[in-house]
PDB file with SEQRES, HELIX, SHEET and CRYST1 records, atoms N, CA, C and O in Angstrom:
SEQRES   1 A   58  UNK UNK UNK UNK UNK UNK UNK UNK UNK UNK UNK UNK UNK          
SEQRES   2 A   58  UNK UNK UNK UNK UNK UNK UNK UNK UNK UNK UNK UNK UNK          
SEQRES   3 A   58  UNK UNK UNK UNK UNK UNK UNK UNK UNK UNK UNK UNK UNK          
SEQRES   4 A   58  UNK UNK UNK UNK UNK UNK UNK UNK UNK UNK UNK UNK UNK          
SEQRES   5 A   58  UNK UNK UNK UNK UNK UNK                                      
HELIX    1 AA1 UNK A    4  UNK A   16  1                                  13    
HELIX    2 AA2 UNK A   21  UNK A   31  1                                  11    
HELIX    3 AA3 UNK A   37  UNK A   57  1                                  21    
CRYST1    1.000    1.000    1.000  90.00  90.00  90.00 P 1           1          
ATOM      1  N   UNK A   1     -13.800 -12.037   0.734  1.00  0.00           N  
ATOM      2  CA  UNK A   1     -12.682 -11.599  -0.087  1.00  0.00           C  
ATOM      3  C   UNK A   1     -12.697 -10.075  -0.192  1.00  0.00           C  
ATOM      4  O   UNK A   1     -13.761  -9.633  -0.623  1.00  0.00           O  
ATOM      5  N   UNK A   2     -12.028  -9.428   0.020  1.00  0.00           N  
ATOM      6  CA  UNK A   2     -11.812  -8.074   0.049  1.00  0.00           C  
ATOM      7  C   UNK A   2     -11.112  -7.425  -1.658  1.00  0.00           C  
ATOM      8  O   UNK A   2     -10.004  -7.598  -2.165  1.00  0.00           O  
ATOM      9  N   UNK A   3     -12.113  -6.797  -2.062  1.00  0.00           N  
ATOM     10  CA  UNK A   3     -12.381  -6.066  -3.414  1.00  0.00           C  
ATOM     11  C   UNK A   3     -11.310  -4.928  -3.779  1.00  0.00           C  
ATOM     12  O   UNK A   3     -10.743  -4.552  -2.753  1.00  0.00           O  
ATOM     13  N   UNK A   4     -10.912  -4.340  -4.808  1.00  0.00           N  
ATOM     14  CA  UNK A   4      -9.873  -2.958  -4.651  1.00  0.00           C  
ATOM     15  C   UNK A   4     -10.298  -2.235  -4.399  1.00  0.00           C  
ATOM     16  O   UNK A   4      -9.411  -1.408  -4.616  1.00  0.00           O  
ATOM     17  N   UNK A   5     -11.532  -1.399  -3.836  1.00  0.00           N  
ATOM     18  CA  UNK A   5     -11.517  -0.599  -3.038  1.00  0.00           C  
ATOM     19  C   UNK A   5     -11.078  -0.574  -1.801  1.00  0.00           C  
ATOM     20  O   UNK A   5     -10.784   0.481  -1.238  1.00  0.00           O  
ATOM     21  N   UNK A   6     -10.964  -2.044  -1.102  1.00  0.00           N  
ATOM     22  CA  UNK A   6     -11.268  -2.112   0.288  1.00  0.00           C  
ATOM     23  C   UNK A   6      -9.304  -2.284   0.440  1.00  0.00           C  
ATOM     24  O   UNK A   6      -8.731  -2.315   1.530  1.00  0.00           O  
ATOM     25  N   UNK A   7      -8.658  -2.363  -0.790  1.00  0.00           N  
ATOM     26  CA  UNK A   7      -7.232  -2.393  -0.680  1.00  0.00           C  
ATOM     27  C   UNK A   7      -6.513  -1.615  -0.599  1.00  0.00           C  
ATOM     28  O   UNK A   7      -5.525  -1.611   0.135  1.00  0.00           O  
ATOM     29  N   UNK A   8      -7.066  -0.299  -1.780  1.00  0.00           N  
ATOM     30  CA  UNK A   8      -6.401   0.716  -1.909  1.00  0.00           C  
ATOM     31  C   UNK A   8      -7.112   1.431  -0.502  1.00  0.00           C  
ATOM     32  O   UNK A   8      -6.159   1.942   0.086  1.00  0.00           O  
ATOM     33  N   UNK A   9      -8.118   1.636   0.131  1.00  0.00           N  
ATOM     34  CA  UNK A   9      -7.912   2.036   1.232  1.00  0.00           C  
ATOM     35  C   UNK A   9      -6.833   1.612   2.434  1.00  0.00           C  
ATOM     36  O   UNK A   9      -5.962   2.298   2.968  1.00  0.00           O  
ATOM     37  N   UNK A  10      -7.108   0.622   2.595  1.00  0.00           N  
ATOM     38  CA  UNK A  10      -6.274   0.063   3.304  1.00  0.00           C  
ATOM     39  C   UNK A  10      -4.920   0.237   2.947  1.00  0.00           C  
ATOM     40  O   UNK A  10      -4.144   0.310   3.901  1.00  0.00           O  
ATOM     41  N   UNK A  11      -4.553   0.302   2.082  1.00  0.00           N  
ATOM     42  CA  UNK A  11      -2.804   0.768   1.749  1.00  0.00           C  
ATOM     43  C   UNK A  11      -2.777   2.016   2.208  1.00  0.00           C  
ATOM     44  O   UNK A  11      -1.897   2.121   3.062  1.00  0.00           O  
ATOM     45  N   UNK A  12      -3.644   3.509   1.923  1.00  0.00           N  
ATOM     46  CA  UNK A  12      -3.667   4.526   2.167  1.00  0.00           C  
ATOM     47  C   UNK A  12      -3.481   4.435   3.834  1.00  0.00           C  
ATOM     48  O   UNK A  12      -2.578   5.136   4.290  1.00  0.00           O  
ATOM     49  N   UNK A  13      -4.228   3.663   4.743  1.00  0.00           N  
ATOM     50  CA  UNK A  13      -4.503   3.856   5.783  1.00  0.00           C  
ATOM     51  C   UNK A  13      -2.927   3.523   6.404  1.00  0.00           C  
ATOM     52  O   UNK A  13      -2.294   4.328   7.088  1.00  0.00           O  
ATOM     53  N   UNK A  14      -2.565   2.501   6.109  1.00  0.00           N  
ATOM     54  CA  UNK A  14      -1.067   1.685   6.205  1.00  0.00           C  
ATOM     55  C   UNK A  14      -0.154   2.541   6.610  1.00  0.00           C  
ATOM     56  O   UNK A  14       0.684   2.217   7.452  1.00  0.00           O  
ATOM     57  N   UNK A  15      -0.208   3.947   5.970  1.00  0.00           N  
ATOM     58  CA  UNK A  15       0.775   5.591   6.010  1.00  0.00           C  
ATOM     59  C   UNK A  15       0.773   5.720   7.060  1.00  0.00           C  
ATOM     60  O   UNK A  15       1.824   5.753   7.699  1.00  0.00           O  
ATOM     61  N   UNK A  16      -0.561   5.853   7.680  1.00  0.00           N  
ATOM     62  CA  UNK A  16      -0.749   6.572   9.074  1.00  0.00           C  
ATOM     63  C   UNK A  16      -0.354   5.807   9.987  1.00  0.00           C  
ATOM     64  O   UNK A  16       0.526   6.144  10.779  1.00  0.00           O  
ATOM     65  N   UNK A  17      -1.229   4.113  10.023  1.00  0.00           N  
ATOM     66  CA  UNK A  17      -1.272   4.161  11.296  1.00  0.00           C  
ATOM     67  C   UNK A  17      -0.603   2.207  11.072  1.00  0.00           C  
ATOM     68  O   UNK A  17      -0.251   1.861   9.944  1.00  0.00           O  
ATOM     69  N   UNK A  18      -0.553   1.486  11.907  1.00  0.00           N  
ATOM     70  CA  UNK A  18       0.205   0.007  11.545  1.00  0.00           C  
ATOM     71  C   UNK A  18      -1.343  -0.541  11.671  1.00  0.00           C  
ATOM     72  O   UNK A  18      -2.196  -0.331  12.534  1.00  0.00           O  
ATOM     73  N   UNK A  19      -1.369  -1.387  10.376  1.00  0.00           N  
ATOM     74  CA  UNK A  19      -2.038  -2.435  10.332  1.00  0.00           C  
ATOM     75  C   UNK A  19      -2.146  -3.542  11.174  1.00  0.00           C  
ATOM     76  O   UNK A  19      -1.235  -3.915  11.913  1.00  0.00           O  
ATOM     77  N   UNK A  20      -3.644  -4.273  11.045  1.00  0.00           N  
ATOM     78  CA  UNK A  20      -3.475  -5.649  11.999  1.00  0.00           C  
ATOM     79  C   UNK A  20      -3.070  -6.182  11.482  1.00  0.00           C  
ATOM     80  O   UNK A  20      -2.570  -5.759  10.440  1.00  0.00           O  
ATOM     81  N   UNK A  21      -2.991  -7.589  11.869  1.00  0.00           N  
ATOM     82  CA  UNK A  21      -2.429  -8.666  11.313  1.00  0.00           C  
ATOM     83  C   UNK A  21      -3.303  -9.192   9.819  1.00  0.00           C  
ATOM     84  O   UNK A  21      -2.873  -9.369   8.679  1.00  0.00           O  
ATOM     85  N   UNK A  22      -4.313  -9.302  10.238  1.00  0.00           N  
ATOM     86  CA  UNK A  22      -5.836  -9.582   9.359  1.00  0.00           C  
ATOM     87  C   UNK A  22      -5.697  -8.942   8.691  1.00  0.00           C  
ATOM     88  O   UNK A  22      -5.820  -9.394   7.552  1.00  0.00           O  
ATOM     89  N   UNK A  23      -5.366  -7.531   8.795  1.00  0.00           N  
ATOM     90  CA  UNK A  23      -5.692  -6.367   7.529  1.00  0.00           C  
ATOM     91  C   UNK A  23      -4.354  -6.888   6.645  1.00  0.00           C  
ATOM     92  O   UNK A  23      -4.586  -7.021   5.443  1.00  0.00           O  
ATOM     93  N   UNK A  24      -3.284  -7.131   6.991  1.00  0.00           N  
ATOM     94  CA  UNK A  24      -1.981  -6.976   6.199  1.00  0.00           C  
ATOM     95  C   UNK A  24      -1.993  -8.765   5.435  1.00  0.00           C  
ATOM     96  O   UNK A  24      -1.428  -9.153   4.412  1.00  0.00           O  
ATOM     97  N   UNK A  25      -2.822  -9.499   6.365  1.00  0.00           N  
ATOM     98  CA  UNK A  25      -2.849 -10.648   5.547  1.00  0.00           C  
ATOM     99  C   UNK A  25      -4.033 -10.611   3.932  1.00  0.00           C  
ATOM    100  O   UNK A  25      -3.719 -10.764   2.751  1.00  0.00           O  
ATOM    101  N   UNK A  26      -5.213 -10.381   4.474  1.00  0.00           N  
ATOM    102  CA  UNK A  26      -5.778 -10.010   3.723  1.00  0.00           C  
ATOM    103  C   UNK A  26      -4.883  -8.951   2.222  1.00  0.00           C  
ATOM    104  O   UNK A  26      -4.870  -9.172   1.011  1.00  0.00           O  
ATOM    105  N   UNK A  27      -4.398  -8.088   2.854  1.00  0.00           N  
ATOM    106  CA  UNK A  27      -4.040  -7.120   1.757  1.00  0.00           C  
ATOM    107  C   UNK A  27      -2.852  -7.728   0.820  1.00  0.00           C  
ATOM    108  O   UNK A  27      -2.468  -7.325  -0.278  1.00  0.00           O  
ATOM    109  N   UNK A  28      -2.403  -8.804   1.587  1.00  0.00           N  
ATOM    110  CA  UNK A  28      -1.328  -9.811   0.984  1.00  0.00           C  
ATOM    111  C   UNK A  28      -1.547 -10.622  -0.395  1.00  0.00           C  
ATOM    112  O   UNK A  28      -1.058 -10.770  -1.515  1.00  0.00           O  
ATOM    113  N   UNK A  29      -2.699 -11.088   0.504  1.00  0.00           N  
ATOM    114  CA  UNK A  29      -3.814 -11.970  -0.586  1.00  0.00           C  
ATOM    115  C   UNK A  29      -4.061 -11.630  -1.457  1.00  0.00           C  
ATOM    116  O   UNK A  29      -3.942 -12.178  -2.553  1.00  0.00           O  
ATOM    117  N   UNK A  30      -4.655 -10.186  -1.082  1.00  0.00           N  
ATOM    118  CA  UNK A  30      -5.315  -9.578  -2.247  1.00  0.00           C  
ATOM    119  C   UNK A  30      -4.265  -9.476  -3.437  1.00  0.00           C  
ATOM    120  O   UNK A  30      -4.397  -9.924  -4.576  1.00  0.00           O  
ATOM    121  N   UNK A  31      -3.197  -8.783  -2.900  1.00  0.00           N  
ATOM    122  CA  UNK A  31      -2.006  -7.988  -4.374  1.00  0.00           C  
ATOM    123  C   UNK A  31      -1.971  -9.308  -4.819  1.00  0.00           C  
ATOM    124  O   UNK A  31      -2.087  -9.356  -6.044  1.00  0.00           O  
ATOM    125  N   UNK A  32      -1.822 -10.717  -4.132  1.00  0.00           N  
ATOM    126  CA  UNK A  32      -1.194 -11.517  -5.256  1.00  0.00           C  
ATOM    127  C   UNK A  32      -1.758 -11.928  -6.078  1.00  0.00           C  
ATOM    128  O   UNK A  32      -1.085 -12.578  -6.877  1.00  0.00           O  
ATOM    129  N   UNK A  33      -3.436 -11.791  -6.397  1.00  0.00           N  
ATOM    130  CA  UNK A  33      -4.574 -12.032  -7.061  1.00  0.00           C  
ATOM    131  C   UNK A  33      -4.740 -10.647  -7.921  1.00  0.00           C  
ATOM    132  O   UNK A  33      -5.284 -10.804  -9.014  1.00  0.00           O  
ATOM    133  N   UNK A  34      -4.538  -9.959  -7.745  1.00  0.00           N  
ATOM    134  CA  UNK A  34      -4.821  -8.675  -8.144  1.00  0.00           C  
ATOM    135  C   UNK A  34      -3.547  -7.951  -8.733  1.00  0.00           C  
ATOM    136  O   UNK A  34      -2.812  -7.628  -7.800  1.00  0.00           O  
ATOM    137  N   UNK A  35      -2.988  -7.553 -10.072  1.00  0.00           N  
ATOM    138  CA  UNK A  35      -2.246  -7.038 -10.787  1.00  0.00           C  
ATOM    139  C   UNK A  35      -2.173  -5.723 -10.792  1.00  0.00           C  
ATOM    140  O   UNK A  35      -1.127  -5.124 -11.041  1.00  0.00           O  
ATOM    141  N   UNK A  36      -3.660  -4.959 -10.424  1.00  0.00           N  
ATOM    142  CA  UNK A  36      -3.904  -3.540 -10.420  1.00  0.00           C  
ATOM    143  C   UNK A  36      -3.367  -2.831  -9.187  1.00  0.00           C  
ATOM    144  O   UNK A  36      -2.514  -1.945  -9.137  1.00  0.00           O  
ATOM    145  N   UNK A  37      -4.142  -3.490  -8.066  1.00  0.00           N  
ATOM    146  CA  UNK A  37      -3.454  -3.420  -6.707  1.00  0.00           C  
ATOM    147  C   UNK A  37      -2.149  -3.674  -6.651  1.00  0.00           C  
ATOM    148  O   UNK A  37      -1.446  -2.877  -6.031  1.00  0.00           O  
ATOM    149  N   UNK A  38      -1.756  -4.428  -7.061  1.00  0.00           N  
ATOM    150  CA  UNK A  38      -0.050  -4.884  -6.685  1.00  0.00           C  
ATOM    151  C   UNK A  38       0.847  -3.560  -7.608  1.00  0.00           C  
ATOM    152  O   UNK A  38       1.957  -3.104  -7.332  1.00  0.00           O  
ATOM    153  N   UNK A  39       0.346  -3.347  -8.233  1.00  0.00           N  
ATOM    154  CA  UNK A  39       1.135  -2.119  -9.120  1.00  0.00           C  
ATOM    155  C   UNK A  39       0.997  -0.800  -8.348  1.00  0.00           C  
ATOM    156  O   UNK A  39       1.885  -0.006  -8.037  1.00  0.00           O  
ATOM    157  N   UNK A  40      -0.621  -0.741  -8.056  1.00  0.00           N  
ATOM    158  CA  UNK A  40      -0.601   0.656  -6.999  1.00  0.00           C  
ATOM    159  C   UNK A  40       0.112   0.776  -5.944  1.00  0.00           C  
ATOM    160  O   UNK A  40       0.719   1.809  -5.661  1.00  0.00           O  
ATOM    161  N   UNK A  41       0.110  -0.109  -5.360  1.00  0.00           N  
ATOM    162  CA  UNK A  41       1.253  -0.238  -3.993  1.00  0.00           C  
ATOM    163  C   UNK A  41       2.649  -0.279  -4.549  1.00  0.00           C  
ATOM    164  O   UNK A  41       3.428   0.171  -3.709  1.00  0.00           O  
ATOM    165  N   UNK A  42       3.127  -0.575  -5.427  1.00  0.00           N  
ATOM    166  CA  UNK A  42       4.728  -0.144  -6.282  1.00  0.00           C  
ATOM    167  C   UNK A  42       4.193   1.018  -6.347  1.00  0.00           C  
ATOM    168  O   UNK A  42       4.634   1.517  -5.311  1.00  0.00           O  
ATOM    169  N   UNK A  43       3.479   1.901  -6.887  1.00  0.00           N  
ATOM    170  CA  UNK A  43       3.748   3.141  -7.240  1.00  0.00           C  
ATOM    171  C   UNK A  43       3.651   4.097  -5.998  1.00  0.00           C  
ATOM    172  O   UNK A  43       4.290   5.145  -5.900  1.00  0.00           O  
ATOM    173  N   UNK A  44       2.841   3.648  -5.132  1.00  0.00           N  
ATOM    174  CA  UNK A  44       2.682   4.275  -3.776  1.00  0.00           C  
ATOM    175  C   UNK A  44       3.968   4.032  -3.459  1.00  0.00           C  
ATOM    176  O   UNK A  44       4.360   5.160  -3.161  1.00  0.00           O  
ATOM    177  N   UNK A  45       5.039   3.178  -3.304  1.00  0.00           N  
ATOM    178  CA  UNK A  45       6.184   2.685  -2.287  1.00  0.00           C  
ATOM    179  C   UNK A  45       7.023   4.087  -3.153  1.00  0.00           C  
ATOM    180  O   UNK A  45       7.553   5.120  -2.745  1.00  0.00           O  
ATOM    181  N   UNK A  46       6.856   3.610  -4.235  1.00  0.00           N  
ATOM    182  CA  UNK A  46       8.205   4.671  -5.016  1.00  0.00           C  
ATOM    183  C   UNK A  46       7.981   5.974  -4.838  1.00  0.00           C  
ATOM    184  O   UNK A  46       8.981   6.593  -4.473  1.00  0.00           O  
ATOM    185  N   UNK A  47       7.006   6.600  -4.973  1.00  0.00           N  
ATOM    186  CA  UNK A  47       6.657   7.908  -4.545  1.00  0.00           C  
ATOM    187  C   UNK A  47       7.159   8.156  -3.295  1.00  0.00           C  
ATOM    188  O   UNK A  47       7.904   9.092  -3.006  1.00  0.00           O  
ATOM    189  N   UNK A  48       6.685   7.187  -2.448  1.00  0.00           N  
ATOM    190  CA  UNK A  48       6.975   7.795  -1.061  1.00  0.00           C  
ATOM    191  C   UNK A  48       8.237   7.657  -0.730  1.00  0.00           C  
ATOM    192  O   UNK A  48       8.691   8.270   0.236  1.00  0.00           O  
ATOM    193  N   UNK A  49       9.111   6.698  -1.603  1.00  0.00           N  
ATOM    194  CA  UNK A  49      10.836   6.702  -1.218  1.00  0.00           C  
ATOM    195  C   UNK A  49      11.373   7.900  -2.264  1.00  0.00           C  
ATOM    196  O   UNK A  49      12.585   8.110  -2.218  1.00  0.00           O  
ATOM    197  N   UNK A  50      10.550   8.738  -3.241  1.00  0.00           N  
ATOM    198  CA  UNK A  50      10.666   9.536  -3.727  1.00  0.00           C  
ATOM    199  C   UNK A  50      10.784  10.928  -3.088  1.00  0.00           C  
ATOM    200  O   UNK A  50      11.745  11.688  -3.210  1.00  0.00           O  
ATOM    201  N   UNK A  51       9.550  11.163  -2.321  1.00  0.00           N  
ATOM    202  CA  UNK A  51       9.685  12.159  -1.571  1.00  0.00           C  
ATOM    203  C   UNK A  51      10.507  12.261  -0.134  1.00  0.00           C  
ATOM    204  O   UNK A  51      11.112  13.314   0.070  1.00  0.00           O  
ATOM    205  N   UNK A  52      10.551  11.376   0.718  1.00  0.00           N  
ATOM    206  CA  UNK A  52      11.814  11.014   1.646  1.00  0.00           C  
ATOM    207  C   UNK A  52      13.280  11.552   1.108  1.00  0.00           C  
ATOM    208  O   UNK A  52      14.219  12.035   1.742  1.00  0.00           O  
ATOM    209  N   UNK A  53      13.136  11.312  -0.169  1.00  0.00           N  
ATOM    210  CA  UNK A  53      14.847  11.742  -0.545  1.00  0.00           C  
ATOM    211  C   UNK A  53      14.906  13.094  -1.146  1.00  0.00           C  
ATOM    212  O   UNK A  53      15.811  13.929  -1.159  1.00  0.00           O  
ATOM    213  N   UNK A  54      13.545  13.095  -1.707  1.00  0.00           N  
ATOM    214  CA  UNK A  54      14.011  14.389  -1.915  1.00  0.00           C  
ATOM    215  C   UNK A  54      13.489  15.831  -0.466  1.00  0.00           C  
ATOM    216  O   UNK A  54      14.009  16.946  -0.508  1.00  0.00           O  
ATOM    217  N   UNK A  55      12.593  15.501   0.480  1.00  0.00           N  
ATOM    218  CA  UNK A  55      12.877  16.273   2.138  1.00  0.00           C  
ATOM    219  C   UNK A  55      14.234  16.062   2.703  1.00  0.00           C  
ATOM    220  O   UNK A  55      14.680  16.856   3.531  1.00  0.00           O  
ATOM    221  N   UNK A  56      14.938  14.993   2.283  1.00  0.00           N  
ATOM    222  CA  UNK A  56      16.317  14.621   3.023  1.00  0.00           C  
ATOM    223  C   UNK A  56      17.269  15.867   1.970  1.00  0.00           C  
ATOM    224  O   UNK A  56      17.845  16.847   2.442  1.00  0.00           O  
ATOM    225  N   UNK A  57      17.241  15.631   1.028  1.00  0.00           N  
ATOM    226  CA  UNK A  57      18.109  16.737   0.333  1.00  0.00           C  
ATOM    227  C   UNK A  57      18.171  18.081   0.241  1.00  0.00           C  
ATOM    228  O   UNK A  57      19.161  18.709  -0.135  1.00  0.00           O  
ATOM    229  N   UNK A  58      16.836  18.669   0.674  1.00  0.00           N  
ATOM    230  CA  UNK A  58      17.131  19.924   0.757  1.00  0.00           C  
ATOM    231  C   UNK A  58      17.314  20.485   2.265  1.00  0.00           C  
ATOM    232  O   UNK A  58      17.596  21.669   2.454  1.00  0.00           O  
TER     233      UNK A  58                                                      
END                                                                             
């Protein structure tokens, strides 16, 4: 079972480069067990559709 460290890395890593299959299932698993994780990855998504709009606007 993969712990929140081994998630929130793995989300970080997700930015760069495409996940395996394993990694994205696993990380699946994890958020739906995990409330802390599943919130960090909302706040990671919004940020990053945060900053997209705001490089697109200026």
């Amino acid at each position: 079972m993969m712990n929140c460290k081994e998630a929130t890395q793995l989300m970080s890593q997700e930015l760069d480069r495409p996940l395996t299959w394993r990694e994205r299932l696993a990380l699946r698993l994890h958020n739906l067990m995990c409330s802390g994780c599943h919130q960090y990855r909302q706040q990671m998504a919004f940020l990053r559709r945060a900053l997209r709009s705001r490089s697109g606007g200026d």
